[in-house]
C-alpha positions as CSV (number, residue, x, y, z in Angstrom):
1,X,39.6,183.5,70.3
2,X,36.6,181.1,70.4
3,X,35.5,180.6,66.9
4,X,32.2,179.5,68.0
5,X,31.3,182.3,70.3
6,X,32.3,185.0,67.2
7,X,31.0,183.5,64.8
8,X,28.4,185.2,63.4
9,X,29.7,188.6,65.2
10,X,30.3,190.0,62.3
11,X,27.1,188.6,59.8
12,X,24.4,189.8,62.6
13,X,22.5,191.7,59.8
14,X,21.6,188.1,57.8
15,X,21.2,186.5,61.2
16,X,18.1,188.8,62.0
17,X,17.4,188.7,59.0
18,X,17.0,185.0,58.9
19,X,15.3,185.1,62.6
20,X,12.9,187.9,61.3
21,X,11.5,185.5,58.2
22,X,11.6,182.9,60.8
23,X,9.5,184.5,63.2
24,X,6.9,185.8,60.1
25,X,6.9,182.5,58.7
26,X,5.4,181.4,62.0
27,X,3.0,184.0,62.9
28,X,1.8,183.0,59.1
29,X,1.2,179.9,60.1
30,X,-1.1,180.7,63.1
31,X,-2.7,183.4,61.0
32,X,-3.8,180.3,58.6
33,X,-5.1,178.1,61.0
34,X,-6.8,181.3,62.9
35,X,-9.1,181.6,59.5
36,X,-9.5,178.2,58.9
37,X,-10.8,177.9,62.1
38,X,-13.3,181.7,61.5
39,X,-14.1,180.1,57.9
40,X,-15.3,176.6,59.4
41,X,-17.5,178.6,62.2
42,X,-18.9,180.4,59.4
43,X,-17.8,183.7,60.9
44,X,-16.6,186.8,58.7
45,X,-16.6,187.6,54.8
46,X,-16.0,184.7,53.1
47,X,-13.7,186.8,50.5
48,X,-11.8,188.5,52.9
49,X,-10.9,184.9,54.8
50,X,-9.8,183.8,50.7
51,X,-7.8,186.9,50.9
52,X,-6.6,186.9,54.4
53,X,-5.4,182.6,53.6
54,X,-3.8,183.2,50.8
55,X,-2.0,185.8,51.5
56,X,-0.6,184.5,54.8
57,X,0.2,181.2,52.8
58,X,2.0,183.1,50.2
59,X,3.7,184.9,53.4
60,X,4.9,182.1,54.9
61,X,6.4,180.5,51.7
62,X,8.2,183.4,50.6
63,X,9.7,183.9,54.6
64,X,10.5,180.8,55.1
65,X,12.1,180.6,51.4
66,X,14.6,183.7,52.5
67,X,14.8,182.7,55.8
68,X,16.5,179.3,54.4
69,X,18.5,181.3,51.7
70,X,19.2,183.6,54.3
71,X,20.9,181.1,56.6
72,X,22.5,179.1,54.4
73,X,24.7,181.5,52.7
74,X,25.4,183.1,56.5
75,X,26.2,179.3,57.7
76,X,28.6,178.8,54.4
77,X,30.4,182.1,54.7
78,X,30.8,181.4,58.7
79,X,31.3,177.5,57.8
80,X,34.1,178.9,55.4
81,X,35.8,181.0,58.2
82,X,35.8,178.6,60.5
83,X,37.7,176.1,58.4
84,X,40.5,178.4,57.4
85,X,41.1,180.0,60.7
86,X,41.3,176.2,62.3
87,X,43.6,175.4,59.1
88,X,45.4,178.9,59.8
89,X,45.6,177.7,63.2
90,X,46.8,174.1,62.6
91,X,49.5,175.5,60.6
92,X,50.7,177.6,63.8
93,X,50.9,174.7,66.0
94,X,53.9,173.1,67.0
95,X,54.1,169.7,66.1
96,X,54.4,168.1,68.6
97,X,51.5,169.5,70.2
98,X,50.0,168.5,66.2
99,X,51.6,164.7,67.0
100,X,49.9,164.8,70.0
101,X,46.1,165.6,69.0
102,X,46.6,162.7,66.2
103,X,46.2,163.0,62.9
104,X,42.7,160.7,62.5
105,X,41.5,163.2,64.9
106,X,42.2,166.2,63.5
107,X,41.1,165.4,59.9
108,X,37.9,164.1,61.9
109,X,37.1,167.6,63.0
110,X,38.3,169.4,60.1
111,X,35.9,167.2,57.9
112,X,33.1,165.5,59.7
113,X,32.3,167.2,62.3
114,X,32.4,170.4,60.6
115,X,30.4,169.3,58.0
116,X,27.5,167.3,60.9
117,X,27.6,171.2,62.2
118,X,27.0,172.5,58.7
119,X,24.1,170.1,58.3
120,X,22.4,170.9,61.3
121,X,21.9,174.8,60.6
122,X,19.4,174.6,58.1
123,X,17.3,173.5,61.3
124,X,17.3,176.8,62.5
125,X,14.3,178.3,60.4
126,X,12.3,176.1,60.9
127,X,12.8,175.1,64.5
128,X,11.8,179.3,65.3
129,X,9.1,179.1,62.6
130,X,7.8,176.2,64.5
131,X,8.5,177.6,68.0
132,X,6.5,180.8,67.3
133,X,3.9,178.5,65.7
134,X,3.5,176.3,69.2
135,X,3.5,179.8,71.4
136,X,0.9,181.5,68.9
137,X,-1.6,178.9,68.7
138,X,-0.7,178.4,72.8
139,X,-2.0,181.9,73.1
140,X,-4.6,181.7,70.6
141,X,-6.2,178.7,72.7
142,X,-5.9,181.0,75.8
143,X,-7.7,184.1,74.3
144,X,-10.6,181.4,73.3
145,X,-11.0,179.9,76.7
146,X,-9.0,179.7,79.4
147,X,-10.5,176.8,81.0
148,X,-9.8,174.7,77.9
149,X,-6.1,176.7,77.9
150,X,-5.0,175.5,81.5
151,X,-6.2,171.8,80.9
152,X,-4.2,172.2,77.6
153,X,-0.9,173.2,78.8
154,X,-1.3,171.0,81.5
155,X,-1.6,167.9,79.3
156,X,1.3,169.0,76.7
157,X,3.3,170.1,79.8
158,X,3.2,166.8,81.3
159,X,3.4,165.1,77.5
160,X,6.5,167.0,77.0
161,X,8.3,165.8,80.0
162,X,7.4,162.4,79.7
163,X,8.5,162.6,76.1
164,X,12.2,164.5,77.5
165,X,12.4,161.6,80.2
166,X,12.2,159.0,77.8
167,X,14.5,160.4,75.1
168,X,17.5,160.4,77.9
169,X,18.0,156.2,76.7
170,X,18.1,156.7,73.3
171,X,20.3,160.0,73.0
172,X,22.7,158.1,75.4
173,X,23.3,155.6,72.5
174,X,23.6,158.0,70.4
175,X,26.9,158.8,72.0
176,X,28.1,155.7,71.7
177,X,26.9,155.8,67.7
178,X,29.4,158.5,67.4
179,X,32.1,157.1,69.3
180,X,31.9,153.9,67.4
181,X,31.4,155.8,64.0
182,X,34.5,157.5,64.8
183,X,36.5,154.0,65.2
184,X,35.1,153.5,62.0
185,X,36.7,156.2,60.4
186,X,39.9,155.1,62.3
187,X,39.7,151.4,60.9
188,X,39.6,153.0,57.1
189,X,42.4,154.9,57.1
190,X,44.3,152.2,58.7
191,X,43.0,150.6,55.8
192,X,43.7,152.6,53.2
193,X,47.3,153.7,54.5
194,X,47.9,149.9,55.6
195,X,46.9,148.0,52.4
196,X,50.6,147.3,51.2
197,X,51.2,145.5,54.7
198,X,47.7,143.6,54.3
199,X,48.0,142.6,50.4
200,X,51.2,140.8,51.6
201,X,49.9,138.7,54.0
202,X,46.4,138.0,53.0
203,X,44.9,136.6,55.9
204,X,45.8,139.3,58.1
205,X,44.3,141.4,55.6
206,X,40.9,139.3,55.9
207,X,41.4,139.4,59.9
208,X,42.0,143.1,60.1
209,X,38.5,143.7,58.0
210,X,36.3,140.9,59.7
211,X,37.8,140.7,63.1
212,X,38.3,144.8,63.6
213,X,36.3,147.0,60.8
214,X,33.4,144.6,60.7
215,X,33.2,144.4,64.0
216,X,33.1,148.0,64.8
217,X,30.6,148.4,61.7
218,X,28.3,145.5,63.3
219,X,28.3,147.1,66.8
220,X,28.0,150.7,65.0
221,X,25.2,149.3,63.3
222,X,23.1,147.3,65.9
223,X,23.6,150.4,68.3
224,X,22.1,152.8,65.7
225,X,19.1,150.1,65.1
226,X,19.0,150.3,68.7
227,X,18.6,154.1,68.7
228,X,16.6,154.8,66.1
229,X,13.4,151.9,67.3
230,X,13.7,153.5,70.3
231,X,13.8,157.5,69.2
232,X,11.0,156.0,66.7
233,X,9.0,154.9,69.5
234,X,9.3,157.9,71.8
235,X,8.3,160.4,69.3
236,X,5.3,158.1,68.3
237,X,4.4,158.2,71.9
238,X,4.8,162.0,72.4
239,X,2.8,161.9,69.0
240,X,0.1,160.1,70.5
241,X,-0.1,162.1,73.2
242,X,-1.5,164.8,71.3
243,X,-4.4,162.5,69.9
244,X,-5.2,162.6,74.1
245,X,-5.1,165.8,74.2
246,X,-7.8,166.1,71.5
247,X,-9.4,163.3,73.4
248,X,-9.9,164.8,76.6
249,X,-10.5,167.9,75.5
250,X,-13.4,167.0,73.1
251,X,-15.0,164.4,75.0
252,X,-14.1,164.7,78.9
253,X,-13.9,168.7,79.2
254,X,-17.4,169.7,78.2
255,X,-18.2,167.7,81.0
256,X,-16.4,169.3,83.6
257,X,-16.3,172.8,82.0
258,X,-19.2,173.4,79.8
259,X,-17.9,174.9,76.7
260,X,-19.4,176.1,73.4
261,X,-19.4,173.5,70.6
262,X,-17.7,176.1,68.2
263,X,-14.8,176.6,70.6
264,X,-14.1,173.1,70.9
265,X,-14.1,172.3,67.5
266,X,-11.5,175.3,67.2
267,X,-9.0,173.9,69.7
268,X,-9.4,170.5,68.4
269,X,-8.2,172.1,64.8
270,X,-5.4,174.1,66.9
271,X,-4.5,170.8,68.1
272,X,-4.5,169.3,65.5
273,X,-2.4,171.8,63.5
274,X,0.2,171.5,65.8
275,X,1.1,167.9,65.8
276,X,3.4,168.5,62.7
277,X,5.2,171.7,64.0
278,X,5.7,169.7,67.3
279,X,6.5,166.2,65.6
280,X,9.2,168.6,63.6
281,X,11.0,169.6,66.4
282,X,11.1,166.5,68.2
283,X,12.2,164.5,65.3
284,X,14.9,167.3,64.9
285,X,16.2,166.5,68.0
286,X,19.0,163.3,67.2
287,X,20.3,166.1,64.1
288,X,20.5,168.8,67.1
289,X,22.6,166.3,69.6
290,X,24.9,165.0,67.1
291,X,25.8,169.0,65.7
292,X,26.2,169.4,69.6
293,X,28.2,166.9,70.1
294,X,30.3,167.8,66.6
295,X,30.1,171.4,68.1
296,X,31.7,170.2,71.4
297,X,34.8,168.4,69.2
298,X,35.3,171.9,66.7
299,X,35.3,174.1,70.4
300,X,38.3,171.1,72.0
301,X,39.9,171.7,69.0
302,X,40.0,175.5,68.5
303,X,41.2,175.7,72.6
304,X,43.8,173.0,71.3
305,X,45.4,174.3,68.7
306,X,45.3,178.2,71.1
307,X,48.4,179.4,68.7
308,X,48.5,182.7,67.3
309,X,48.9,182.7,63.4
310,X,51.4,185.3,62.0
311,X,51.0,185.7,58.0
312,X,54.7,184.9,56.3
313,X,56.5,187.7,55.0
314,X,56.8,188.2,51.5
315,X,60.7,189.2,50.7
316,X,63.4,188.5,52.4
317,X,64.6,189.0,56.2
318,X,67.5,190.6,57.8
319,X,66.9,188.8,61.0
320,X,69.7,186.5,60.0
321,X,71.4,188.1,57.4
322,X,75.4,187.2,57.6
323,X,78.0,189.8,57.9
324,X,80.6,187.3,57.1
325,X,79.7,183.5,56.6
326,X,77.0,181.5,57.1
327,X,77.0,179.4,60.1
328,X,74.8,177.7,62.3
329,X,75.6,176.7,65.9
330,X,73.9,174.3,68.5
331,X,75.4,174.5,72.2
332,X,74.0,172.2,75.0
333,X,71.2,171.3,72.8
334,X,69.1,168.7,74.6
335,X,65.7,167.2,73.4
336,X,63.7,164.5,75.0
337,X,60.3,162.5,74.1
338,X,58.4,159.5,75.5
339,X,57.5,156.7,73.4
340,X,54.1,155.9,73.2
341,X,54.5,152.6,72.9
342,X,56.4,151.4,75.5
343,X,56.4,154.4,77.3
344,X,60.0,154.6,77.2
345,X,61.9,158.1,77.3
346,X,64.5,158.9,75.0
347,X,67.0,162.1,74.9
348,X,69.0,163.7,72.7
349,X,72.4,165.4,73.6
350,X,73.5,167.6,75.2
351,X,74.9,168.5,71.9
352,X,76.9,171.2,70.5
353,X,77.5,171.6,66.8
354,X,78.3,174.0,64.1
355,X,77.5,174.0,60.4
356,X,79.2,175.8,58.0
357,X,77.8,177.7,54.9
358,X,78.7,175.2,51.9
359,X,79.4,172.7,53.6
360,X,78.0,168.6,52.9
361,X,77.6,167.1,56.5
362,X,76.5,163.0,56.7
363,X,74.5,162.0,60.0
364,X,75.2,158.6,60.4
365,X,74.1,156.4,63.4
366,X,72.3,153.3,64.4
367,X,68.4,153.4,64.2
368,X,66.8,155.1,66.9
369,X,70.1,156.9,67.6
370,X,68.5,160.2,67.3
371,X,69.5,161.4,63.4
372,X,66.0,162.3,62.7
373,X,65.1,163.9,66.0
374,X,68.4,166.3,65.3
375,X,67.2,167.4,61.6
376,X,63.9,168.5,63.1
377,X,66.0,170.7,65.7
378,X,67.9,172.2,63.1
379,X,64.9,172.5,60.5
380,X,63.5,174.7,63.8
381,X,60.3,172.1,63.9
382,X,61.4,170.9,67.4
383,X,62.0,173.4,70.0
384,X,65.1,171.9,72.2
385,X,64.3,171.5,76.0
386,X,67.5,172.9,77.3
387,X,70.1,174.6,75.1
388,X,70.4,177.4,72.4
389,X,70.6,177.1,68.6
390,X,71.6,180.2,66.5
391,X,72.0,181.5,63.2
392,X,74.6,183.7,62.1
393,X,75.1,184.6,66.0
394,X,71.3,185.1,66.2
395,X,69.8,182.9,68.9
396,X,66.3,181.4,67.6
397,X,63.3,182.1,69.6
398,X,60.0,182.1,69.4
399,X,59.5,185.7,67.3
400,X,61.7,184.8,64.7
401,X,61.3,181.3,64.5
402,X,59.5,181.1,60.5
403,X,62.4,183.4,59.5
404,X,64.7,180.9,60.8
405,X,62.8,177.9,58.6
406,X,63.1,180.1,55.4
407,X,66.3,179.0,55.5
408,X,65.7,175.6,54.9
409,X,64.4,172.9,52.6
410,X,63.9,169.1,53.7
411,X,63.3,165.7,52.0
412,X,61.8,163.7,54.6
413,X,62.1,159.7,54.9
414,X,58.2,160.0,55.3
415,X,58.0,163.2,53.0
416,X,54.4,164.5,51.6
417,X,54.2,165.3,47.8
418,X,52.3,167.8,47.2
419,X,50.7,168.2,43.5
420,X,50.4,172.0,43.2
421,X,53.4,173.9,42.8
422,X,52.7,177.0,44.7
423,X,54.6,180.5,44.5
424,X,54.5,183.7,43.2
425,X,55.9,184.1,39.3
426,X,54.3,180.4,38.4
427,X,55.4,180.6,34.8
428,X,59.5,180.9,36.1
429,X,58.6,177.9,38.7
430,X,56.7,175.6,35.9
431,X,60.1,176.0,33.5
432,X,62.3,175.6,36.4
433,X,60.3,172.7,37.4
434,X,60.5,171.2,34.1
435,X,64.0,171.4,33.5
436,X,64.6,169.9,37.2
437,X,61.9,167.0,36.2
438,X,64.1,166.4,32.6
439,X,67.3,166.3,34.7
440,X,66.0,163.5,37.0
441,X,65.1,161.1,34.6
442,X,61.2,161.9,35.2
443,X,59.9,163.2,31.6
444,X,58.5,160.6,30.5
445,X,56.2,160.3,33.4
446,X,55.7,163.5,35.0
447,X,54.8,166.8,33.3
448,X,54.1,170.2,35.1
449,X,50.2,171.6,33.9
450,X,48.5,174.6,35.1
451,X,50.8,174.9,38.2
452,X,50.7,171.3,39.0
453,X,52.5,168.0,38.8
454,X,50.4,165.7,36.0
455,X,50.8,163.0,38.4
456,X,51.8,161.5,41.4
457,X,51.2,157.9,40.9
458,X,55.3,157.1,40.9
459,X,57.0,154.3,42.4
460,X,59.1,155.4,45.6
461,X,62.2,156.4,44.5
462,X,60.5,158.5,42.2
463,X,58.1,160.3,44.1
464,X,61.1,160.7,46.0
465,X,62.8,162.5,43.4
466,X,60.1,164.7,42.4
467,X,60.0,165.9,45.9
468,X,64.0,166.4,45.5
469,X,62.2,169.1,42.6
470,X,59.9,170.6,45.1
471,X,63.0,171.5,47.2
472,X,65.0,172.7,44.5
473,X,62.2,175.1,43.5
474,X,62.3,176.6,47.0
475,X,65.9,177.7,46.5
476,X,66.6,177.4,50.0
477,X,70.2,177.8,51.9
478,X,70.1,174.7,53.7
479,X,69.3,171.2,52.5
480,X,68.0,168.3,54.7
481,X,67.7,165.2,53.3
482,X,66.0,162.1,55.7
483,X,67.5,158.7,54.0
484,X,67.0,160.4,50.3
485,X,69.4,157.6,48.3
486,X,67.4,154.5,50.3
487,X,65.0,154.3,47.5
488,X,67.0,155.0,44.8
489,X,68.5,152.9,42.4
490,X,72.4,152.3,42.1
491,X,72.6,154.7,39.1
492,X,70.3,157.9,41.0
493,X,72.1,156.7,44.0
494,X,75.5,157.9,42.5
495,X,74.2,160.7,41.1
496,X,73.0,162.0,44.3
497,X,75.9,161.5,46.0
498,X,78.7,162.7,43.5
499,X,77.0,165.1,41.1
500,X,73.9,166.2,43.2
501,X,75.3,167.3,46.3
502,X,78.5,168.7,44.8
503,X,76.3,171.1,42.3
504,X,74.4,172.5,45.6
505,X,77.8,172.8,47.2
506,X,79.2,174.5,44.4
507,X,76.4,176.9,44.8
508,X,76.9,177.7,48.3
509,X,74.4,175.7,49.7
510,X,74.8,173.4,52.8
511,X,73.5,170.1,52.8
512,X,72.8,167.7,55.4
513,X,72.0,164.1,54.9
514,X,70.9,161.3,56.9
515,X,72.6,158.4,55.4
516,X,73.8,154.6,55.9
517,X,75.9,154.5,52.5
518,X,79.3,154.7,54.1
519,X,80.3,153.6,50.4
520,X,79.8,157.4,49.8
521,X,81.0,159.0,52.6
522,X,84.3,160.0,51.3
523,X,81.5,162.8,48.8
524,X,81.1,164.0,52.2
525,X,82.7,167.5,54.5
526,X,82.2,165.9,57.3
527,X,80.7,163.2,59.2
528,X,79.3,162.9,62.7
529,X,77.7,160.0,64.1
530,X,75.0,159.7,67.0
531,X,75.1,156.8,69.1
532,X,71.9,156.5,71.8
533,X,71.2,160.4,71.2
534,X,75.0,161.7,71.6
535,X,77.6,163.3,69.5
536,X,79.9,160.0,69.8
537,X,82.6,160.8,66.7
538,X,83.3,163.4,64.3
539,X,85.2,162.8,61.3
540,X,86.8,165.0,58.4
541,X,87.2,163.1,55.5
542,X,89.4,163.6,52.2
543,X,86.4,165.5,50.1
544,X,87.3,164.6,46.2
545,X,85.6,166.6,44.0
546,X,84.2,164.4,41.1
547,X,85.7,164.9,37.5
548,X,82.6,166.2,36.1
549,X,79.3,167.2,37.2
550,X,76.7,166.0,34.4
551,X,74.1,168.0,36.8
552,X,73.8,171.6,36.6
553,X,70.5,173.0,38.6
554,X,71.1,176.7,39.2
């Protein structure tokens, strides 16, 4: 579906609405300058032209007033669909496709460009009020004279193209203003997400902001100087050019068509009332390219992220549901992707598996070996190239792949904390959270209020554990955990491995973990090592089961 094309399908009552005012607010504005112009001939009751101004002035206030209202809250309530369908959207997209369109990007769209869109709507009231005031007083000029109508369209025809012609230099810098300003944006995250990397070495910190960000920002900025002197001096010019008009038709006209003095001086107030309608929707012009070109980025993204969202199910599935024991199996599995960098291709497998329900499985391998490439094919976030994987005898597919991730629960080595703690019954997941919190040494920094974390400002290993708390709350079968002990002290570092993983075992959950402590390998069921993106040993070690378990998390 295109967002753009639908999207005020189903608000076409306020966007009449909005158009209607528009269009009144116009013809108010012609009506005013129609008695101005009977009042300063001296033609007509002088209190009926009081009434007949001041009751098209309060007409045009109070239509361009809802018009504005009108559009706004029509533009907000589209501008609000727009940004959760895309979100819906994003969420359906595979990701990869998600790695491929970039984060920066993304966010970009979803912020900025949405919001340049948003900005430019308000324009739309008053670019028809001012379109209907051009044509009326257009046609108004024509009922006076004709003579003085031809000459006149004439001269703003030719005014008008002169003035399109020499906006073409300037609007093409303004593309470049918004490629540059997108750079920009670029360079700040970078910034932001980089600043560890930069405060340790501080002249590559001071490089990175003078040699890149102020650079961009200096060319960003010149360009737009460059723009805006000459958009300034193009609407000046097509400004002017109605100051000709009045020119030509006041003093040069009469000679070649004689015309009565009172008629002039009416088209020379005409004219004169339109330079501000017409200066309007010239200068309006820049706002109307850049929501065009923002337009242009939110429609590449909509036929980008072309996924159909499904709403999750609430309850349970019986897609999977074991008639004996839990097992997952991977046969032939093969996965492959080409690094950017180098452009280098790596694969993974063909690899053939099987997990067991309660079982503790290590991943071990050299880095770049494959170990975090095979999680995301079991968490069911990559989709294997060749090969099958299936659960409880179930192969995965497309149709029930998010009942296959319900299954699962991940700590990633690059894991995102997130501070809400979202779920149904909120009071049972606050107390749950809080006894999970107390168990992993985090009290006396973290507390759970109104459905939230307090804070997030931890060091590492304990972020880390608080997201170990965001997994427990899921209360998943499976357990993923991507390098969880590396930022862990010696003492949370045992406890992971001998009291942790045993209590989830215990329970009859399986856990997986990416690990180099070979110290605790013997906590372990098994352990399978990858070596260049295949299976190269498996090994069953002696599992001792630890004299006490100081942890209990059910």
């Amino acid at each position: 579906m295109n967002l753009i094309s639908n999207l005020f399908r189903q608000s076409w009552h306020l966007l009449l609405l909005a158009v209607v005012t528009s269009i009144l607010c116009g013809i108010s504005n012609t009506a005013i300058v129609a008695v101005l112009a009977k009042a300063i001939a001296g033609k007509g009751s002088h209190v009926v032209l009081a009434w007949a101004f001041f009751g098209a002035c309060l007409t045009m206030i109070l239509s361009m007033a809802i018009s504005k209202i009108t559009l706004v809250r029509l533009t907000q309530s589209e501008i609000f669909k727009l940004r959760t369908e895309l979100c819906y959207k994003l969420l359906a997209t595979p990701l990869k496709k998600q790695m491929e369109l970039g984060n920066n990007g993304v966010l970009q769209i979803l912020t900025r460009d949405i919001n340049t869109f948003i900005d430019s709507l308000p324009l739309g009231p008053l670019l028809i009020s001012n379109g209907v005031v051009i044509v009326s007083c257009v046609v108004y000029v024509a009922w006076l004279s004709w003579q003085l109508f031809v000459v006149f369209a004439m001269l703003t025809a030719i005014g008008m193209f002169a003035f399109h012609k020499l906006r073409q230099s300037p609007l093409r810098k303004l593309d470049q203003v918004q490629i540059h300003a997108k750079a920009i944006y670029t360079h700040l995250y970078n910034l932001i997400n980089g600043s560890r990397e930069l405060r340790l070495n501080a002249e590559r910190g001071e490089l990175f902001v003078e040699q890149v960000i102020v650079s961009e920002a200096r060319q960003f900025r010149d360009l737009y100087d460059q723009f805006n002197s000459e958009f300034t001096w193009v609407s000046q010019t097509g400004a002017t050019t109605f100051y000709i008009v009045m020119g030509v038709m006041l003093f040069l006209l009469p000679a070649w068509f004689p015309q009565s003095s009172e008629a002039l001086a009416t088209v020379v107030l005409v004219v004169m009332y339109l330079i501000r309608p017409i200066t309007e929707v010239m200068n309006s012009f820049p706002a109307v390219e850049q929501a065009n070109i923002a337009l242009k980025n939110i429609r590449k993204l909509d036929a980008d992220l072309d996924f159909s969202y499904r709403p999750v199910t609430k309850g349970g599935s019986q897609v999977f549901a074991a008639h004996r024991e839990w097992q997952l199996k991977l046969h032939g599995v093969c996965h492959q992707f080409v690094n950017a960098a180098d452009d280098s291709k790596f694969v993974l497998g063909p690899l053939d598996l099987s997990v067991n329900q309660g079982e503790i499985l290590y991943i071990v391998g050299g880095n770049g070996s494959g170990k975090t490439t095979l999680a995301m094919l079991l968490l069911g976030l990559y989709i294997p190239e060749e090969g099958t994987i299936s659960l409880n005898g179930v192969q995965i597919n497309a149709e029930n792949l998010s009942e296959y991730r319900k299954h699962f629960s991940a700590v990633f080595s690059d894991f995102h904390l997130f501070e809400q703690i979202l779920g149904i019954n909120q009071d049972e997941l606050g107390k749950r959270a809080t006894h999970y919190i107390n168990l992993l040494g985090l009290h006396h920094k973290v507390k759970v209020k109104d459905g939230r974390f307090s804070t997030l400002e931890l060091s590492t290993g304990q972020r880390k554990r608080l997201a170990l708390v965001s997994a427990y709350l899921e209360d998943r079968q499976v357990y993923v955990f991507d390098e969880w002990a590396a930022d862990q002290d010696p003492k949370f570092k045992r406890i992971f491995y001998t009291e942790l993983l045993p209590d989830l075992k215990a329970r009859g959950k399986t856990v997986i973990v990416i690990t180099h402590d070979d110290s605790y390998f013997d906590c372990a069921d098994r352990v399978i090592k990858l070596d260049e993106g295949k299976l190269s040993s498996i090994s069953e070690t002696t599992h001792v089961e630890p004299p006490h378990v100081a942890l209990h998390l059910a």
